[in-house]
C-alpha positions in Angstrom: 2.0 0.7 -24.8 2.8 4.4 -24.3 3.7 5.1 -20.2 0.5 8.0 -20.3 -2.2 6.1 -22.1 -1.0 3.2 -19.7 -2.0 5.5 -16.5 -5.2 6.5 -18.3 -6.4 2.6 -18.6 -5.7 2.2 -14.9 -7.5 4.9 -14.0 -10.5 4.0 -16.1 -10.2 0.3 -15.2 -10.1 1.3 -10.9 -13.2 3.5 -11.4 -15.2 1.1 -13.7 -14.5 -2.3 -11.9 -15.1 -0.7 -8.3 -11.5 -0.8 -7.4 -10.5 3.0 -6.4 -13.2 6.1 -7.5 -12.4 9.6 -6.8 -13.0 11.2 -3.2 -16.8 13.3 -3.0 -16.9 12.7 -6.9 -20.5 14.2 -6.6 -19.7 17.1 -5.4 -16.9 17.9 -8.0 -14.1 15.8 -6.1 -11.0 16.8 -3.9 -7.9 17.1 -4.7 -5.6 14.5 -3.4 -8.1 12.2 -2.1 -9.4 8.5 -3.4 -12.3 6.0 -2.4 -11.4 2.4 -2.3 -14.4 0.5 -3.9 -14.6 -3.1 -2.8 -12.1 -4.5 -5.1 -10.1 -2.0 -3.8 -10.7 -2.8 -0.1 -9.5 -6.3 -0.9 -6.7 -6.0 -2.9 -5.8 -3.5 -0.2 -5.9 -5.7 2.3 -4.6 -8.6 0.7 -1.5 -6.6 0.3 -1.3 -5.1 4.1 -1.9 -8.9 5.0 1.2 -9.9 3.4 2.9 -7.1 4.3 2.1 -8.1 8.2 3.0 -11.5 7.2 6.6 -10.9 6.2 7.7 -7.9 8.3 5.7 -9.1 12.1 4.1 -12.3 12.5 6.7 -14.1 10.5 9.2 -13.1 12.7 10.1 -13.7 16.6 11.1 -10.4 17.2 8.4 -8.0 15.8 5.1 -6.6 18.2 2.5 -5.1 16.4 1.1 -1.6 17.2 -2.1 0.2 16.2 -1.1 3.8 17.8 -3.3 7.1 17.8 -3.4 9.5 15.2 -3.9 12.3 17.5 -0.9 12.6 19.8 -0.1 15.1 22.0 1.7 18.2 20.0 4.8 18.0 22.2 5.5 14.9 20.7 5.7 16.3 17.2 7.9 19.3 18.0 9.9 17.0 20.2 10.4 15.3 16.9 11.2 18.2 14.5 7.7 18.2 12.3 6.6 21.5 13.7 9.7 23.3 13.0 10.7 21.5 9.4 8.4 19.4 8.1 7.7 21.4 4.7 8.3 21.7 1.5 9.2 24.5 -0.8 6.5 26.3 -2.4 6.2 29.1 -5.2 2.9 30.8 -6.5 2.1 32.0 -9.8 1.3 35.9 -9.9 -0.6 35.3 -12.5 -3.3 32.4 -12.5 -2.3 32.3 -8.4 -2.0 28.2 -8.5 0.8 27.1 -6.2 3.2 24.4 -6.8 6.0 22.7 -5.4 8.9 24.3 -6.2 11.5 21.2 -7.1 8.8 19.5 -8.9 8.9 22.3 -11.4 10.4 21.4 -14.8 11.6 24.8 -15.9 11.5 27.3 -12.4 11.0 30.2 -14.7 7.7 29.2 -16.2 4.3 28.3 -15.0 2.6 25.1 -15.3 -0.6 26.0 -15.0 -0.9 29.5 -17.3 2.8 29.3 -18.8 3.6 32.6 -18.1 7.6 33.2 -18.0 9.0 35.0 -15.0 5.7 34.7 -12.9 6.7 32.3 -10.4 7.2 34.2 -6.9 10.4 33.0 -4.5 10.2 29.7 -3.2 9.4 29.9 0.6 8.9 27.1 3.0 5.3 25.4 3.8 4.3 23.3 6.2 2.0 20.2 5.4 0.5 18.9 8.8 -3.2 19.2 9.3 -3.8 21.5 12.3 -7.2 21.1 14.0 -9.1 22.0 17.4 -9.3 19.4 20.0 -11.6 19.7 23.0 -13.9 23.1 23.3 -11.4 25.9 23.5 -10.2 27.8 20.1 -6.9 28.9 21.2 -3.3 28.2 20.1 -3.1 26.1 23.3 -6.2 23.9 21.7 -4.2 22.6 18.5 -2.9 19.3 17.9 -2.0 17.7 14.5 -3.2 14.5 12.4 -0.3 12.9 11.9 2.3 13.2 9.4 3.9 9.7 9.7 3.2 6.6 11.4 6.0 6.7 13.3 6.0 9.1 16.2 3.3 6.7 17.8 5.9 3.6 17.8 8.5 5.9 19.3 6.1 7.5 22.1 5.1 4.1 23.0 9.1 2.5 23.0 8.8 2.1 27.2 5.7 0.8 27.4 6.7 -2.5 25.4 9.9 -2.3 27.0 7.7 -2.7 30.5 5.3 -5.1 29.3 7.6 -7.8 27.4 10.6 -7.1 28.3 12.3 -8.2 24.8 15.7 -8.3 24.0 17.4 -6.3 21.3 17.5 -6.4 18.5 13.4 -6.1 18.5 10.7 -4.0 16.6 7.7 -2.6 16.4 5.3 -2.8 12.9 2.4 -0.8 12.5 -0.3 -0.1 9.5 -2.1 3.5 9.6 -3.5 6.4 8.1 -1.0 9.3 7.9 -1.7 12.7 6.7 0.2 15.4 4.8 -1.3 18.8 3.1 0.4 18.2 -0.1 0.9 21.1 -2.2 -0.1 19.8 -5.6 -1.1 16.3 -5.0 -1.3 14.3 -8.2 -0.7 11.1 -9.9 -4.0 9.4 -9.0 -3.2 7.4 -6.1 0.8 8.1 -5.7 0.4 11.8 -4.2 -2.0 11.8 -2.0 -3.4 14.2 1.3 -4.7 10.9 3.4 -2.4 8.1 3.1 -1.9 4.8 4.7 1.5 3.1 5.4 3.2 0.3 6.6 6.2 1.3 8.7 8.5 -1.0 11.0 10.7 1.1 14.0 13.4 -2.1 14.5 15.6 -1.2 17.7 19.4 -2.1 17.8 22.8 -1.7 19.0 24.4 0.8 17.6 27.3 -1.1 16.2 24.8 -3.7 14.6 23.4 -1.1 12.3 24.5 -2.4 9.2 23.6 -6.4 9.4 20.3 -5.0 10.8 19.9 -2.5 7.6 21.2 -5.4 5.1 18.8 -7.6 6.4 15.5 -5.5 6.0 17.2 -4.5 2.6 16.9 -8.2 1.4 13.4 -8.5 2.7 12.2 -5.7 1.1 12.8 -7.3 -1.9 11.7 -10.4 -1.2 8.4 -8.2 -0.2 8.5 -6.7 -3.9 9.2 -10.2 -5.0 5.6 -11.6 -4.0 4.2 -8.7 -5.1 5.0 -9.1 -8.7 6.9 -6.3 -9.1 9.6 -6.9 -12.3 12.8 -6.8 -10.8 13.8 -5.0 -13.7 11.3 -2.1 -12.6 12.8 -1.7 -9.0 15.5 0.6 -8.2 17.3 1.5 -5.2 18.9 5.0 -4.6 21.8 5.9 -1.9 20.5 9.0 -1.0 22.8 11.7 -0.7 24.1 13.7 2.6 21.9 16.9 1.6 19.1 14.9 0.9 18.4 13.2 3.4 16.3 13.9 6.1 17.7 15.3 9.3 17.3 12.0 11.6 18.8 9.5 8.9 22.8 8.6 9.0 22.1 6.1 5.4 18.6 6.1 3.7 18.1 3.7 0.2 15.0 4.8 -1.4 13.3 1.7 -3.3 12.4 3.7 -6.6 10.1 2.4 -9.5 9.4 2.8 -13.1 6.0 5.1 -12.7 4.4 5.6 -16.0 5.3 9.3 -14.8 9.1 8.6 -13.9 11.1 6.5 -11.7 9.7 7.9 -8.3 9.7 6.8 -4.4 8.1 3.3 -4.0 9.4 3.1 -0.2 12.4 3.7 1.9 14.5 2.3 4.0 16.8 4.5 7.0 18.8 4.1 9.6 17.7 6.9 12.1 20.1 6.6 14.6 19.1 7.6 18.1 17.4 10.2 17.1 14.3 9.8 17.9 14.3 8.4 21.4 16.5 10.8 22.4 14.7 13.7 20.8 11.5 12.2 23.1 13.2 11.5 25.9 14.8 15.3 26.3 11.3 16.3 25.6 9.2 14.1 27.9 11.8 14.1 30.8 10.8 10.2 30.9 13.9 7.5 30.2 13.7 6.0 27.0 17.0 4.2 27.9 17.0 0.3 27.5 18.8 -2.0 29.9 21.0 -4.8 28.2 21.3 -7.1 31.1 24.1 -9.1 29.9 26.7 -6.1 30.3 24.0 -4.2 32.7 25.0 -1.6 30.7 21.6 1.0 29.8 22.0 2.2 26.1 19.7 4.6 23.7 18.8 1.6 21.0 19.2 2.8 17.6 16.4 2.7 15.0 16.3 1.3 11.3 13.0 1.7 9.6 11.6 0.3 6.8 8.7 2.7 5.2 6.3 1.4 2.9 3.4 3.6 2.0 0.5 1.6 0.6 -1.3 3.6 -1.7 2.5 3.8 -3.8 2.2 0.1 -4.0 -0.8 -0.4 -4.8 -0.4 1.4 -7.8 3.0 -0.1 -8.9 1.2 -3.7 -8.5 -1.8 -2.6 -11.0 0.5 -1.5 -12.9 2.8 -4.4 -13.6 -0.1 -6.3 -13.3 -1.9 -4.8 -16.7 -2.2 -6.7 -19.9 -3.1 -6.5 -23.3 -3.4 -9.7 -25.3 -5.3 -11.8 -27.8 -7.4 -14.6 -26.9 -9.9 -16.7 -29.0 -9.4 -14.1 -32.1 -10.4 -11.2 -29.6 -8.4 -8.4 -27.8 -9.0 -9.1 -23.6 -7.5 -7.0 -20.7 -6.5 -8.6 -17.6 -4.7 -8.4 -14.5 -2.1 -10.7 -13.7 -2.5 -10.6 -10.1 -0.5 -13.0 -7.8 -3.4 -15.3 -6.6 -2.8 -14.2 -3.4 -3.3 -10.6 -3.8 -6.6 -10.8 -6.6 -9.8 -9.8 -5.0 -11.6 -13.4 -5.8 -9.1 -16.5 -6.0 -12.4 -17.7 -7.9 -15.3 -16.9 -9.7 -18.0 -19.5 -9.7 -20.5 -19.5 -12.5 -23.6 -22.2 -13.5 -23.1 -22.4 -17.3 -27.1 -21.4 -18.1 -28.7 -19.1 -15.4 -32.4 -20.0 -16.4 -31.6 -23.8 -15.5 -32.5 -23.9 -11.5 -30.6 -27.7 -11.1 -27.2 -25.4 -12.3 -27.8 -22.5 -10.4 -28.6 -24.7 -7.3 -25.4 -26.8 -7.9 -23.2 -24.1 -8.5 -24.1 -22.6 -5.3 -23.0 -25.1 -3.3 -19.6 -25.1 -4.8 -19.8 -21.2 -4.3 -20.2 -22.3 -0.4 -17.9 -24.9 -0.2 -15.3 -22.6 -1.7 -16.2 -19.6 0.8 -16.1 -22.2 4.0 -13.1 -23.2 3.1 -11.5 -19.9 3.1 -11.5 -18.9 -0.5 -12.2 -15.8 -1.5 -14.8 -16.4 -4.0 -17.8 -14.7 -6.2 -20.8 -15.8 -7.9 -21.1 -14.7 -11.4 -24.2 -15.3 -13.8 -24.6 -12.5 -16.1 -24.4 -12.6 -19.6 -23.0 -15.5 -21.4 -19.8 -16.8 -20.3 -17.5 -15.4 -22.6 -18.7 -12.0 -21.3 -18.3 -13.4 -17.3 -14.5 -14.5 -18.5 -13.5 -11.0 -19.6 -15.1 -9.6 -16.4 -13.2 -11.9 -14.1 -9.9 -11.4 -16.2 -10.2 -7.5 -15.6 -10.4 -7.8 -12.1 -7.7 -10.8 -11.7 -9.8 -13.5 -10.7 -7.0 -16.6 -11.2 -9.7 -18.7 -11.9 -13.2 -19.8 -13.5 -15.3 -22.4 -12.2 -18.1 -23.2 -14.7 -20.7 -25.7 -13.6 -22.6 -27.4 -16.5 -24.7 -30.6 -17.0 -21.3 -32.9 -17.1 -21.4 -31.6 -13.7 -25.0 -33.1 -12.5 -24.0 -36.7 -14.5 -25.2 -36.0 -18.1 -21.7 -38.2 -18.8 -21.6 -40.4 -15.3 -17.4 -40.3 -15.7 -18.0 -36.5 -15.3 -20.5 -36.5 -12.6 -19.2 -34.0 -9.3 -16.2 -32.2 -11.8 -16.4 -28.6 -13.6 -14.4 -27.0 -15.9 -11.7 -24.4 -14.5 -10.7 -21.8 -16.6 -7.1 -20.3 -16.0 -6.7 -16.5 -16.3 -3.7 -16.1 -17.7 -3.6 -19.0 -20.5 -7.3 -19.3 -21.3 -6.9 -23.2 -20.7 -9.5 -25.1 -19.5 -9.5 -28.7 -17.8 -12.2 -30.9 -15.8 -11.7 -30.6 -11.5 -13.4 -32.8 -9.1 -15.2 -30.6 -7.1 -13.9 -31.8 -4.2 -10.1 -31.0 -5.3 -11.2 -27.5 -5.6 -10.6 -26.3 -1.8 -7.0 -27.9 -2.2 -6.1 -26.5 -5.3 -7.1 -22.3 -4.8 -6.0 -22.2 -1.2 -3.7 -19.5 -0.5 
């Protein structure tokens, strides 16, 4: 399947099956910004839950965090966003659009009107959201949504310190909206002006720096791993001196095979100290932390594992989406780990105008949802049309209840038929195995 009409399906399929629809589509959109429909929402959160899973509540040494986005200003010049948080940016003298300026394939030509030699010198641009807090409209009144998740983990380094007193190495995990005036936002979903990510500030000795980065190196993959990403469609890149940013000593960006080119998937530095020293010379408060078996008070330093959400998202449609033949007709489905598909289940009576199905069927729909299964109740159209619904979406299975169910054969009485997603093969469950078998 060609890489552009692949993006195109995905696209299509998010808006049609309620999974992601473009931001204030009725009044003509905006640029870089997405609705999650509720498909969306849960595959979202299926994949932040696992993500909290694996990086905190897996682990002894992990605290979770839900900081502000709006933070006192200082802390963002303290941290070097005011001053250099920007990209390059070139206009067009001719049609006027703007554009990043090493995202451009020829620098010469524009894009947009592809005129030659219209393209002005590249200057810097800054791409945090300024607003107005409280009632004043001065320079003193303006504070920033935040560019990274971060900066509230760093900010709030003494007060876990204080309250649990843990010993290094420990770390703080955190899942938030983040905010960044892209230039040319594109890509559906990769490129966006309101993100979310899933970031983990993990505090060290400095000289265990590299077991510390080797180990969320591995896990990071093992993330990936359960995510379904191919293995063959994952990439890591050293990132060079130059390009790196200006707190990271080593970053390894986890790259994947975009339909649009191998691009960022999520990233993985070692910071240093930089960022509780930048804070403390700032604040004037210690951010030093006390190592009582030498007594000895050090400046932990900082490996952070960045994972934005919306990037992933993406690459797990993507590897997801398939194209095959089944029962002499082409279907498309998703081949969603179970754990991550909207519905583990979709529970259908085989004939909607026969009450004693519908009622029966129902009750497995809420013995399924009591027990914690994320389940839906399907009976429109016939049930060829339900399977290719549910195998859009990546529903894992499909539970039809039919007469063999209410005892027309007594050796079937209390079973239905469960249809798997990915095969098309069907076999008789005891109702009462069904709990058991699609718990995640």
């Amino acid at each position: 399947m060609a890489q552009e009409a692949l993006m195109e399906k995905i696209v299509s399929l998010c808006k049609r099956r309620g999974f992601i629809y473009p931001g204030s589509e009725i009044y003509g959109g905006l640029a870089g910004t997405y609705d999650y429909g509720p498909l969306g929402v849960a595959l979202k959160n299926n994949i932040k839950n696992l993500w909290w899973k694996m990086f905190v509540t897996d682990r002894e040494d992990m605290f979770g965090i839900d900081a502000a986005i709006l933070m006192n200003p200082k802390a963002w010049e303290a941290s070097g966003h005011v001053a250099g948080f920007s990209d390059p940016l070139v206009e067009c003298s001719n049609c006027k659009n703007r554009f990043r300026a090493d995202h451009l394939e020829d620098p010469d030509v524009c894009p947009s009107c592809g005129k030659k030699g219209s393209l002005g010198e590249a200057r810097q641009f800054n791409m945090m959201f300024a607003t107005k807090v409280g009632a004043l409209d001065d320079a003193s009144a303006t504070i920033y949504l935040r560019p990274e998740t971060a900066g509230g983990m760093f900010v709030n380094f003494k007060n876990i310190v204080d309250s649990f007193h843990p010993k290094l190495p420990f770390g703080l995990g955190q899942i938030g909206k983040a905010f960044r005036n892209e230039i040319a936002p594109r890509d559906f979903i990769f490129r966006l002006r309101e993100l979310e990510a899933m970031e983990v500030e993990y505090f060290i000795k400095p000289e265990d720096w590299e077991r510390a980065f080797e180990e969320w190196q591995e896990i990071m993959h093992a993330y990936a791993d359960e995510l379904g990403l191919p293995k063959e469609s994952i990439h890591e890149l050293e990132v060079a001196d130059g390009d790196r940013a200006h707190y990271s000593k080593r970053t390894v960006d986890f790259e994947f095979d975009y339909p649009f080119g191998r691009k960022e998937l999520w990233g993985l530095a070692y910071r240093t100290d930089f960022d509780l020293l930048a804070h403390e010379n700032s604040s004037k408060v210690t951010l030093k932390y006390l190592d009582e078996e030498t007594g000895e008070k050090i400046t932990p330093h900082v490996i952070e594992p960045a994972l934005g959400v919306d990037r992933t998202i993406l690459a797990v449609l993507l590897s997801a989406y398939r194209e095959d033949d089944l029962g002499g007709e082409t279907r498309t489905y998703l081949k969603l780990p179970a754990m991550l598909a909207p519905y583990q289940a979709a529970i259908f009576p085989l004939l909607k105008n026969k009450p004693e199905l519908v009622v029966r069927a129902r009750e497995v729909f809420m013995t399924l949802k009591k027990a914690g299964v994320a389940v839906i109740f399907d009976d429109n159209g016939n049930i060829g049309k339900r399977y290719r619904r549910q195998d859009e979406i990546g529903t894992p299975w499909c539970v039809t209840v039919d007469f063999d169910t209410l005892g027309e054969k007594p050796e079937l009485k209390d079973t239905v038929t469960v249809r798997d997603r990915d095969t098309g093969e069907q076999k008789r469950i005891g109702i009462a195995e069904l709990p058991k078998m699609m718990k995640i």
